[in-house]
N, C-alpha and C positions, 0 to 999 in steps of 0.2 A: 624542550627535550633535546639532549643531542644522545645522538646514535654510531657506536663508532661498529664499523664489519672490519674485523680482521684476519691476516692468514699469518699465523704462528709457528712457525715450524722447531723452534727454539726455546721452549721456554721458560727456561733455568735464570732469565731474568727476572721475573714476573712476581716473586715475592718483593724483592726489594722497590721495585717500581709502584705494585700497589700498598708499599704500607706508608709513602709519600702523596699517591693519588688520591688514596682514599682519604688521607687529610686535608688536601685541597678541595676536591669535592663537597665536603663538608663546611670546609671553611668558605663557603660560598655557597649554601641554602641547599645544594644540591643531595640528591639522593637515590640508589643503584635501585631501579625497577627493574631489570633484569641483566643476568651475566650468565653468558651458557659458555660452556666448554664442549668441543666436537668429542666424540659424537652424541646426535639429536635426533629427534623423530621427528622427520618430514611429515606432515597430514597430507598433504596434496603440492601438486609439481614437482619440480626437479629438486635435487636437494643442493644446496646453494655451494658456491668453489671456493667456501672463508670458512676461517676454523673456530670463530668465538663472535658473538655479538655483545654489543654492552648499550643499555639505556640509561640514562639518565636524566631525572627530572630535577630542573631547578628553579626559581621559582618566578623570574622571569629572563626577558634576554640579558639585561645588563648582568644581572648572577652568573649565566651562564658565560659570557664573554671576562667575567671577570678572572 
């Protein structure tokens, strides 16, 4: 899996960025198990100082490194 925590404060880029990402992603096994946008519901602790998570799984390391 890789996990990226980001803090966004701009992001009038972010169409063009993921309609490349998400080809590469692809083009290498991988696949978006989760993508949040702030804001989120905290269940329990603090609610975190990043404004987007992204997971993705791919299918092993070298995919992922690829």
């Amino acid at each position: 899996f890789a996990i990226g925590l980001y803090n966004i404060r701009d992001a009038s880029w972010r169409p063009a960025y993921r309609a490349v990402v998400d080809k590469l992603v692809a083009k290498h096994g991988g696949r978006y198990v989760a993508r949040t946008t702030n804001p989120w519901e905290v269940l329990e602790g603090a609610v975190p100082e990043i404004t987007n998570i992204t997971l993705i799984e791919f299918p092993s390391m070298d995919h992922a490194r690829a």
